[in-house]
N, C-alpha and C positions, 0 to 999 in steps of 0.2 A: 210954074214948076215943070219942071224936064220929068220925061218918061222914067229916066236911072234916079231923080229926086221922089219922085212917086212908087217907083220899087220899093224905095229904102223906108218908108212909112207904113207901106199896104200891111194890113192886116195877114195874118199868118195863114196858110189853107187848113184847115183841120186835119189832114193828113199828113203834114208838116209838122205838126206839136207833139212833142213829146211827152206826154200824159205822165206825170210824176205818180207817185208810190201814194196812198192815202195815209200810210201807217209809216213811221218810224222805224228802221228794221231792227235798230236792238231790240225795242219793246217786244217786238214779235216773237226773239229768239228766246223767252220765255216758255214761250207754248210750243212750240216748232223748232226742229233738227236747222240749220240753215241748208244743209244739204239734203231736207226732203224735198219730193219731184212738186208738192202743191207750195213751199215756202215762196217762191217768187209772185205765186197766182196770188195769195194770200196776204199779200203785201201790198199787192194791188187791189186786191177784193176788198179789204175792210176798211170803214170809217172811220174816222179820227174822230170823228166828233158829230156823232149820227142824229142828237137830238136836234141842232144848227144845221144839219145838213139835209138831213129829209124833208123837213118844208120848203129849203130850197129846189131839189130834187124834185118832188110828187111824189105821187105813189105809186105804187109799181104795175097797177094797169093802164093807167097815165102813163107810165114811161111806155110801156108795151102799147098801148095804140100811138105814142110817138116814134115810136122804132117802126111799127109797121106805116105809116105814112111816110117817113122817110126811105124805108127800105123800096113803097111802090113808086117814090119818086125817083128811084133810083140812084140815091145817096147812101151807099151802103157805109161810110164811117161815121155819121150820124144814124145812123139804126143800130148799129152795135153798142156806139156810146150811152144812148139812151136805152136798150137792151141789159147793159152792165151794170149799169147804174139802178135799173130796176133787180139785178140780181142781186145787187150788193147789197139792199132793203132788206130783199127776202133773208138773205142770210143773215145778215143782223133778229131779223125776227126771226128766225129759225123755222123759217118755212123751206122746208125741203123740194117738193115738190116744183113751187112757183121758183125757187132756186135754180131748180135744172132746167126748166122749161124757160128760163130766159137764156140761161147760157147757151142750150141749145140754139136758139133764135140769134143769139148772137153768132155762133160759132156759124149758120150758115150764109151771112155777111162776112166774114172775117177772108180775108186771104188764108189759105193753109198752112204757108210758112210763115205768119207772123208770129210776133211772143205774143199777141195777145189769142190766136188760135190755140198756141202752148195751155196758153191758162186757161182756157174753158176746156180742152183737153184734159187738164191734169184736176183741175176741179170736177170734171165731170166722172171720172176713174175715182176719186179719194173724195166724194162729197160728203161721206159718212164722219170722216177724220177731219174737214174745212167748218162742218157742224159745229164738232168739238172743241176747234180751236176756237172758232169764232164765240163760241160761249163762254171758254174760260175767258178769252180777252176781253170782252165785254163786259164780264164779271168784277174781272179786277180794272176795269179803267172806271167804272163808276165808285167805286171804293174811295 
């Protein structure tokens, strides 16, 4: 196989992928303005389907000592991912607290001008109002 035949196979760099929306965004615009500042975070923050997805996942101090091992190896977009992914828990359970202290953890990996810096920015400004949303949507998806 040629160098340019083995390009076109190689698996993709994690900085490369574009990490899709966990949630549907009409569902979303139930609970949320589309043009509130946390609608895009919020789109990305919540689970589709959290009972399936958290035993994939772990738990969110499990994700937090795999962010920090990632993060001392120097892999900072795997620190973040597994960082987020443990916020996204918390918020689902409505832990406030463990919520901001991952996105912070996340947010000091993150590049500053990314969209994903945006969202731990805007979620960390409105995490009172990402509470609420994330309870009513959770609310009515189990219904």
């Amino acid at each position: 196989m040629s160098p340019e035949e083995a390009a076109q196979v190689a698996e993709p760099r994690a900085e490369d992928v574009e990490e899709k929306p966990s949630v549907p965004a009409p569902r979303l615009e139930r609970f949320i303005r589309r043009d509130d500042p946390i609608y895009d975070a919020m789109e990305f923050f919540l689970l589709l389907n959290p009972e399936e997805q958290i035993p994939m996942l772990g738990e969110p101090e499990t994700l937090r000592g795999a962010g920090d091992a990632a993060r001392s190896s120097g892999d900072s977009t795997s620190a973040r991912i597994k960082y987020e992914d443990g916020a996204k828990i918390a918020l689902y359970r409505q832990n406030k607290e463990e919520f901001r202290s991952l996105l912070r953890l996340a947010e000091e990996v993150t590049p500053a001008d990314s969209k994903f810096a945006a969202y731990h920015r805007a979620l960390l400004r409105g995490t009172d109002q990402a509470m609420r949303v994330a309870r009513e949507y959770y609310k009515q998806a189990r219904r």
